[in-house]
C-alpha positions as CSV (number, residue, x, y, z in Angstrom):
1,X,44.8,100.3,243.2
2,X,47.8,102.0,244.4
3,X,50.9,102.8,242.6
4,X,53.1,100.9,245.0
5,X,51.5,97.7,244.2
6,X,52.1,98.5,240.4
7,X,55.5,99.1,241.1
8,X,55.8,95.3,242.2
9,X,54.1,94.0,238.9
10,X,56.5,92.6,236.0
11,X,55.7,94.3,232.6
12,X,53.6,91.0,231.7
13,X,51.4,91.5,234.6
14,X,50.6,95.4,234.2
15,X,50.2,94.5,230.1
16,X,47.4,91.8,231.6
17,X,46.0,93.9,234.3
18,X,45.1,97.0,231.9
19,X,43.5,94.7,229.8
20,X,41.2,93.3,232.7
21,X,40.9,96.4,234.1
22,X,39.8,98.0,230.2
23,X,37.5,95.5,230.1
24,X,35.8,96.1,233.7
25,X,35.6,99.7,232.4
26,X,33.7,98.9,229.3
27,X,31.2,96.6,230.6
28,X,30.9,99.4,233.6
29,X,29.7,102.1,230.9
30,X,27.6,99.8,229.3
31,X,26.0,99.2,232.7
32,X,25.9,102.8,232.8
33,X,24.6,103.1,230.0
34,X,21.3,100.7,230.6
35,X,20.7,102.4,233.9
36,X,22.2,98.9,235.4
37,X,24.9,100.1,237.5
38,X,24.9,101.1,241.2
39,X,28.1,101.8,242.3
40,X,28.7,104.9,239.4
41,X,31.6,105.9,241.3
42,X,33.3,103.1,240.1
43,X,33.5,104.4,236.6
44,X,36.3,107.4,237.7
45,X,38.0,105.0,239.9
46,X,38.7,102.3,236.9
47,X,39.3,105.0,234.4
48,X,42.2,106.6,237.2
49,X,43.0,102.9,237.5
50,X,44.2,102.6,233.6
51,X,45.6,106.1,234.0
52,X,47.9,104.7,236.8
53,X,48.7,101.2,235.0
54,X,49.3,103.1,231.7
55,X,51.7,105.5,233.4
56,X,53.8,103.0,235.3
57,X,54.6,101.1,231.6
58,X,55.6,104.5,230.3
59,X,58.1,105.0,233.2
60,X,59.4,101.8,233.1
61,X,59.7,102.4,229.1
62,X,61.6,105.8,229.6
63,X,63.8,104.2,232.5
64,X,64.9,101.5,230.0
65,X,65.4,104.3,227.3
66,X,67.7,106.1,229.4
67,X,69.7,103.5,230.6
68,X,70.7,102.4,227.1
69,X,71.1,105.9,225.9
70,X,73.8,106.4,229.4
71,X,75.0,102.9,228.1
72,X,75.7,104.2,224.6
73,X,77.6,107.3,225.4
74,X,79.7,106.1,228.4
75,X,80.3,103.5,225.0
76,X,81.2,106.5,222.7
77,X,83.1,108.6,225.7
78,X,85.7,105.3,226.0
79,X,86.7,105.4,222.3
């Protein structure tokens, strides 16, 4: 998954998707775990695949953050 597709998710979507994608990774090392899973590459991709998802929700978190923090002092500057 690529970060530009991310970028085009609403917060709902990203919130569902690293649940799906947490789940894919748990039943993954469990697979592991049994000696039941082929692809074992795909346990670094999903986990960089949370990393990325997780990330994008903290950006969008700190872009809101900033924007009201700009909106309250261009608030405070005007009085």
């Amino acid at each position: 998954m690529k970060t530009s597709e991310l970028k085009d998710k609403s917060v709902d979507e990203l919130k569902e998707l690293i649940t799906t994608t947490g789940s894919e990774l748990f039943q993954a090392r469990l697979q592991n775990f049994t000696n039941q899973l082929d692809d074992t590459a795909s346990l670094p991709r999903r986990r960089r695949d949370v990393a990325r998802i997780q990330t994008e929700l903290r950006r969008r978190e700190l872009e809101t953050l900033a924007e009201s923090v700009k909106q309250a002092l261009a608030a405070g500057e005007t009085k």
